[in-house]
C-alpha positions in Angstrom: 29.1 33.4 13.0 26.9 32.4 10.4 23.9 30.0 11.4 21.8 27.9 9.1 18.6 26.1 9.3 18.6 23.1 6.7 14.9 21.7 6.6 14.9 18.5 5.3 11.4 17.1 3.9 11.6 14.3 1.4 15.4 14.0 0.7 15.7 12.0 4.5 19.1 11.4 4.1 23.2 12.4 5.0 24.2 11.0 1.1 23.9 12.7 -2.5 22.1 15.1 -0.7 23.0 18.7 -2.1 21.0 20.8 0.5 23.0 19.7 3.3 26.6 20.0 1.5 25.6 23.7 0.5 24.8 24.5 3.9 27.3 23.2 5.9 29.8 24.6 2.9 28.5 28.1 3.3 27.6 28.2 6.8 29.2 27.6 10.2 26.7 25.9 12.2 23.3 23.8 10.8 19.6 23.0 12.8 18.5 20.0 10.9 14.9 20.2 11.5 11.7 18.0 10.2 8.6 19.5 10.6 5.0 17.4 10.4 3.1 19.2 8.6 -0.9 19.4 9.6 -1.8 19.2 5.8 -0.2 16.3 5.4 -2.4 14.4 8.2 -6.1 15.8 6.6 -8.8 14.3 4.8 -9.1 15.3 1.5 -11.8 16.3 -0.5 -12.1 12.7 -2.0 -12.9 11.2 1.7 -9.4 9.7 1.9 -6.4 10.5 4.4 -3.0 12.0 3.0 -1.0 9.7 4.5 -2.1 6.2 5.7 -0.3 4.2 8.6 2.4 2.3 6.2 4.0 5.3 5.2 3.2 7.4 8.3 5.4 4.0 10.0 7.9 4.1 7.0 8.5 7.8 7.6 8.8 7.5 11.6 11.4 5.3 10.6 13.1 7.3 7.8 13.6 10.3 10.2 14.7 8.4 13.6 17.6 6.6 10.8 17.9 10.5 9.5 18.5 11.3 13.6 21.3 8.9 14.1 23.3 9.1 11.1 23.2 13.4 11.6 24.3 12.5 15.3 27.4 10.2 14.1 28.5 13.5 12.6 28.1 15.6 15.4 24.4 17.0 15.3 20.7 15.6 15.5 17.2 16.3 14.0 14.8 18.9 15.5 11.0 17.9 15.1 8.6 20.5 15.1 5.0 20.0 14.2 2.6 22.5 12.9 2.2 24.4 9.8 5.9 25.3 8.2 5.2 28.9 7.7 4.6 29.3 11.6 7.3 26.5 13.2 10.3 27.5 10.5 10.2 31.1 11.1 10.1 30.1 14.9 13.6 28.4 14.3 14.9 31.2 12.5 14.1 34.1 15.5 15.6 31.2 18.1 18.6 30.3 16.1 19.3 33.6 14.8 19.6 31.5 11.5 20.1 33.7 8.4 19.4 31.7 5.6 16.9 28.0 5.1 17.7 25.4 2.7 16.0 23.2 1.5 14.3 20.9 -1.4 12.7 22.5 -4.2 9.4 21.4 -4.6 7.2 21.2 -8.0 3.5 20.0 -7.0 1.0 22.2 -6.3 0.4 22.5 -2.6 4.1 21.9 -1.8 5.1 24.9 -3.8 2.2 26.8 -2.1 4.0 26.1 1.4 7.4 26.9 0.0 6.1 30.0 -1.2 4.1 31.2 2.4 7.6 30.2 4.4 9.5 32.3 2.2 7.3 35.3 2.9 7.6 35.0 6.9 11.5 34.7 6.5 11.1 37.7 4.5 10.0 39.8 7.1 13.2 38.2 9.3 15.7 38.9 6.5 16.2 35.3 6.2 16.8 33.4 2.9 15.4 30.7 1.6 17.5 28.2 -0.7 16.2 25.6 -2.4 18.2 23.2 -4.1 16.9 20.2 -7.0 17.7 17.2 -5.4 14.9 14.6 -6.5 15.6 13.5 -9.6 18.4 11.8 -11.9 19.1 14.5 -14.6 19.0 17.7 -13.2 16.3 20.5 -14.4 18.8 22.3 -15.7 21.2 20.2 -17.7 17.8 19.0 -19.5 17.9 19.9 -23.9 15.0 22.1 -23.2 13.5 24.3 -20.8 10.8 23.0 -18.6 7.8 24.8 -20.3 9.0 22.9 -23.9 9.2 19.4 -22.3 8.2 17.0 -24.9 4.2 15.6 -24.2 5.5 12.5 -24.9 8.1 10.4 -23.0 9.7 9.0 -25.5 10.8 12.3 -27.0 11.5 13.5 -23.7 13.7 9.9 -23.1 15.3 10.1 -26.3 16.8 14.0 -26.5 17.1 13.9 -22.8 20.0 10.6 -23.3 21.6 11.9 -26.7 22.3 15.7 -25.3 22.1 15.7 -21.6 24.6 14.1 -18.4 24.1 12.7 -15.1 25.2 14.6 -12.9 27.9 13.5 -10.1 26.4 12.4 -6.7 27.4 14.5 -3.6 29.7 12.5 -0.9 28.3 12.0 2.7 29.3 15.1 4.7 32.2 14.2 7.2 30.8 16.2 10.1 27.9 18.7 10.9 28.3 21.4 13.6 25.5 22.1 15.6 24.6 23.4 19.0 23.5 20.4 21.2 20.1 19.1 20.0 18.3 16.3 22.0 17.2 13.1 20.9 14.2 13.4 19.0 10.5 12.2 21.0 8.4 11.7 17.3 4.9 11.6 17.0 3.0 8.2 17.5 1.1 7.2 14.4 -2.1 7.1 16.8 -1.2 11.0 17.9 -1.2 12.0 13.9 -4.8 10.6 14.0 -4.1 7.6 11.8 -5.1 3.5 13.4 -2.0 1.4 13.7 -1.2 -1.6 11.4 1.4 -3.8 10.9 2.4 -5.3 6.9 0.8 -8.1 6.6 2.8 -11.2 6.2 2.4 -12.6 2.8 3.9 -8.7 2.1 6.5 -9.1 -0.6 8.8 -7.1 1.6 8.5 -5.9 5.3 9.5 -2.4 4.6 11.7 -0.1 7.2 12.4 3.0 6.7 15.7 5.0 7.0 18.7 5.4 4.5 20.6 2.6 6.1 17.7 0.2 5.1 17.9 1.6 1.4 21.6 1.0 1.5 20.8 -2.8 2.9 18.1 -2.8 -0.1 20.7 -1.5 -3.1 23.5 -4.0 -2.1 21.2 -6.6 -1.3 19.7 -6.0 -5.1 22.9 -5.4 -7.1 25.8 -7.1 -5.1 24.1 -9.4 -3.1 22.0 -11.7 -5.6 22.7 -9.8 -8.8 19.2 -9.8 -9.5 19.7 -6.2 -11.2 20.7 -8.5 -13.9 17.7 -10.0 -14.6 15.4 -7.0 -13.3 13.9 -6.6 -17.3 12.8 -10.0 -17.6 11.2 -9.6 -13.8 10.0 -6.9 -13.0 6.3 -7.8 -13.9 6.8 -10.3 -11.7 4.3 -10.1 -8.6 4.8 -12.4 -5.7 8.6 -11.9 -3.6 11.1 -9.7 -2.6 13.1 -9.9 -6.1 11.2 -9.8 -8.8 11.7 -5.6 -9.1 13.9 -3.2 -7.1 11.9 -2.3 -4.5 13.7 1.0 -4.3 10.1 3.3 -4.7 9.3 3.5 -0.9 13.0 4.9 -0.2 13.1 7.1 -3.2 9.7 8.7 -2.2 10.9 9.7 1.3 14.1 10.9 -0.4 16.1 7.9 1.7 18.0 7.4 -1.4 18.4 9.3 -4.2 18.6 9.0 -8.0 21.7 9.8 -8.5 23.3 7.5 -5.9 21.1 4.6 -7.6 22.9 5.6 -10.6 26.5 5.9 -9.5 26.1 2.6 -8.0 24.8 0.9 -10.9 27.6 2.2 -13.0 29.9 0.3 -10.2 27.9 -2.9 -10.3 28.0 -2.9 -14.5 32.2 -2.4 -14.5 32.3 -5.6 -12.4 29.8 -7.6 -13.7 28.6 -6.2 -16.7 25.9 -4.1 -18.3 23.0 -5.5 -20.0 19.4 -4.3 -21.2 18.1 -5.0 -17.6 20.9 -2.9 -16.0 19.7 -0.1 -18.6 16.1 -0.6 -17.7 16.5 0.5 -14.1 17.6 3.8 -15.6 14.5 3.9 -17.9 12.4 3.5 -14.7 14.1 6.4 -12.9 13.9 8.3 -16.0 9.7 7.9 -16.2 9.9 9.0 -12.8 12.2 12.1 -13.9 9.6 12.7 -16.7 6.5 12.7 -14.3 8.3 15.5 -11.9 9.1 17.7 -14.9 5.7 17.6 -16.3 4.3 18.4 -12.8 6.7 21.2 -12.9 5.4 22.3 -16.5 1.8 21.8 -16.2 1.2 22.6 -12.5 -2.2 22.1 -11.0 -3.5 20.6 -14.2 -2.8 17.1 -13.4 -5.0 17.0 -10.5 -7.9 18.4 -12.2 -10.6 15.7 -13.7 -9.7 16.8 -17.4 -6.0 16.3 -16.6 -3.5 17.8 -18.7 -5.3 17.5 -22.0 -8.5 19.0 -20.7 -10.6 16.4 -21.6 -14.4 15.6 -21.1 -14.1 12.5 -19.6 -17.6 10.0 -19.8 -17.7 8.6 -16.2 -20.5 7.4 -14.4 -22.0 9.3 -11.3 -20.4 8.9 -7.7 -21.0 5.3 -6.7 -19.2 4.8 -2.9 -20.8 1.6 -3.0 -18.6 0.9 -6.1 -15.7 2.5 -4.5 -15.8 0.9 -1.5 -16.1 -2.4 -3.0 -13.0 -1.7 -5.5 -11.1 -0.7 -2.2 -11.9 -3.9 -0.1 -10.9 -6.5 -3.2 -14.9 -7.5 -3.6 -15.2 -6.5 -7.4 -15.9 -10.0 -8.1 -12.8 -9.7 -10.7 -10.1 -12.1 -9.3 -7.2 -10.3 -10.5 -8.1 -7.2 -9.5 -9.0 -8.1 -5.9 -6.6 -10.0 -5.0 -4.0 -6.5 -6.1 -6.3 -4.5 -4.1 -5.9 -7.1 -1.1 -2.6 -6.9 -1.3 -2.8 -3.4 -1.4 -5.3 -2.6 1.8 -3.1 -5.1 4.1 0.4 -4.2 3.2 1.0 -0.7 1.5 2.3 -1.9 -1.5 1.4 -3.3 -5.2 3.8 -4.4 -8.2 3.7 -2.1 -11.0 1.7 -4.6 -13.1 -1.4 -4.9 -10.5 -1.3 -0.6 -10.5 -1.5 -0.4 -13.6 -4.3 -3.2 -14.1 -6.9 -1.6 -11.2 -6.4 2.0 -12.2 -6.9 0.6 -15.7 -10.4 -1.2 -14.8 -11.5 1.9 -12.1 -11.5 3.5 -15.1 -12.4 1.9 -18.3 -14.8 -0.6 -16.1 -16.2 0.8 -13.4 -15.8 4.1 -15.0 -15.2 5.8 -11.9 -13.7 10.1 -11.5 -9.8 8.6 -11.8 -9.2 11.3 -9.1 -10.7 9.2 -6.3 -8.5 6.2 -7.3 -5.6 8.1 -7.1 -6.4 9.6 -3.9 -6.6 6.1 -2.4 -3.6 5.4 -3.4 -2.3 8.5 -2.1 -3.5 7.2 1.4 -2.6 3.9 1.0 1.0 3.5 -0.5 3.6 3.1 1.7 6.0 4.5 -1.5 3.5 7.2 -2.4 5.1 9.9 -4.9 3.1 12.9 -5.7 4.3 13.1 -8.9 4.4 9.8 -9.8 1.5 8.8 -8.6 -0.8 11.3 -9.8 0.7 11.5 -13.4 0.5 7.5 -13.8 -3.5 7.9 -12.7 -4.4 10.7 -15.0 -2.3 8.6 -18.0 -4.6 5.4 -17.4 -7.6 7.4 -17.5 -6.2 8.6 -20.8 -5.7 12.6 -19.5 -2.4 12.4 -19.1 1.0 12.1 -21.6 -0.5 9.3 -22.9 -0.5 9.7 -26.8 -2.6 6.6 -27.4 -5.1 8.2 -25.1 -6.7 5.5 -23.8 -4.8 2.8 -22.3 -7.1 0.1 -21.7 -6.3 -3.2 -19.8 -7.9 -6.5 -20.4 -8.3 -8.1 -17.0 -8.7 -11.7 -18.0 -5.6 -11.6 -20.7 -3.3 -10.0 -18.0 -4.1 -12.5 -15.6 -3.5 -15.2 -17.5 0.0 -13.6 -18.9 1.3 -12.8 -15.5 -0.8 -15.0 -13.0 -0.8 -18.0 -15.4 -0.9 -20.6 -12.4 -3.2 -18.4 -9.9 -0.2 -18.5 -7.7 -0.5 -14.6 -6.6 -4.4 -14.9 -6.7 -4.2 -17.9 -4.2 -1.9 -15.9 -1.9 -4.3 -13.2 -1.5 -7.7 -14.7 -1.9 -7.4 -18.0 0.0 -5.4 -17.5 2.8 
């Protein structure tokens, strides 16, 4: 009887999810298992945790959902906590498992786990599988190999929509054999070592975690109000639930995938029609395509200060004074604050207010980028590794930015997307 272990990580989820069809195709019985990881819970070098409380909440959430949709088809998630290389092999010897899938990972430090698991299940004679299940055009339908990925995204976006297809999404597996697991006792947020906080009110969304809440969030948004309709002339929008998808905080966890997005969509336009906002969603999952290829190409080059163009970038010395201040919303620039308000008390920013305080950490206060980012990194409850880290190092012009500087003025984007003070009021006089 063959036994697998599949080890789920950021793809939190029963649909579209290729790791688990494999296994339970090619295998007899499955141990789901999640394991916290202790890197994911350190300091970093930049003074900031890895993961804040939103998204340590958002994933608690994300796996106890994971936990009773595996159970409705006959199994259950296993929670070990520890470093992978040490808990996985520890499944394997129990289980007598033969073989691990799982996720295949691009960034740096992931792919440095990855690599010291497979070496203990080496020395088992277990394999490790790892399947790409993260973004909407697979790696290897793409017109080019990953190493010839255009430096540009509109090249890339261009020859990747003339010559390339979407791939089919994977159906929700109709059962899971397992041994009997038992429910699941998590971690508290307080026993990771991170203080407890709850989304602050004015939040444009209270955010819960799980696949069935991204399901909730996808009909809500296409079926629901239609507002997928009007997503292009909205989504710079910055106060409510509507004004953009919302989808980032599920897609980072992997509670939804690309491909499902897409399928839908595809559903959605035959009944009510396609327009250039229905198109747009598919440009944003595309950028986010783009920024997990390039991490793939260029590796641990993004996180360096010179970035991918290896730059010698004019910044100021270390001010945590100046830092601390951009953090708390007490820059003095209204705009700015209020975004990083909105930011400290809730987990979340629109895509316009990103783009605007990475823009003035690093054109203004002229600030090493890589502490900005690593703020982030804490704080976003829909933090994406690659996403996250290839959107800083464009604004501070080291990334695939071929204007090379991509300066915001403050005062004119306020006035353009804050024109009554409405969002500024919400967060700086309440």
């Amino acid at each position: 009887m063959k036994t697998a272990i599949v080890w789920f990580k950021t793809d939190l989820r029963i649909t579209d999810n290729e790791t688990l069809v494999k296994a339970i195709s090619q295998n007899d019985t499955i141990i789901p298992v999640y394991c916290f990881e202790d890197s994911h819970f350190e300091t970093t070098s930049f003074g900031f945790q890895k993961t804040g409380s939103f998204r340590a909440q958002f994933l608690i959430e994300s796996l106890l959902d994971l936990d009773n949709s595996l159970r409705e088809l006959g199994s259950g998630l296993l929670i070990l906590k520890g470093k992978p290389e040490v808990e996985i092999p520890k499944m394997v010897k129990q289980y007598k498992a033969h073989r691990v899938y799982v996720k295949r990972e691009v960034a740096f430090e992931e792919k440095q786990t990855e690599s010291l698991v497979q070496t203990e299940l080496w020395k088992l004679q277990c394999e490790l599988l790892t399947f790409s299940t993260s973004t909407l055009y697979h790696a290897e339908d793409l017109p080019f190999s990953i190493k010839d990925i255009p430096d540009v995204f509109t090249n890339f976006r261009k020859k990747t929509e003339k010559d390339a297809v979407i791939r089919k999404s994977f159906d929700k597996p109709k059962k899971v054999n397992s041994p009997e697991i038992s429910r699941p006792i998590l971690p508290t947020i307080a026993a990771l070592g991170i203080d407890e906080v709850t989304i602050d009110h004015r939040a444009v969304i209270q955010f819960k975690g799980g696949e069935s809440e991204a399901l909730k969030r996808l009909n809500h948004y296409f079926f629901e109000t239609k507002s997928i309709s009007k997503y292009k002339e909205t989504r710079n929008g910055m106060i409510g639930a509507d004004y953009s998808s919302k989808f980032s905080a599920w897609l980072a966890l992997g509670c939804i995938a690309p491909r499902f997005i897409y399928s839908e969509l595809k559903k959605y336009e035959s009944q009510f029609g396609a327009n250039e906002s229905t198109y747009w969603l598919v440009f944003e999952l595309l950028w986010r395509d783009y920024f997990r290829f390039m991490m793939k190409k260029q590796q641990n080059k993004i996180f360096l200060k010179s970035g991918i163009q290896n730059k010698d970038l004019s910044i100021n010395k270390f001010d945590k004074a100046l830092l601390q201040k951009w953090i708390n919303g007490q820059t003095g620039v209204d705009f700015v604050d209020a975004n990083m308000i909105e930011l400290r008390l809730t987990g979340f920013m629109s895509n316009r207010g990103r783009q605007n305080v990475a823009s003035y950490f690093c054109n203004d206060l002229k600030l090493d980028w890589r502490y900005g980012a690593s703020y982030f990194e804490q704080q976003l409850i829909d933090y994406d590794v690659c996403s996250n880290w290839g959107n800083w190092a464009y604004l501070a012009g080291v990334g695939n930015d071929p204007r090379g500087n991509r300066y915001f003025n403050i005062e004119k984007q306020a006035a353009d997307y804050d024109k009554n003070k409405a969002y500024r009021d919400l967060w700086l006089n309440h």
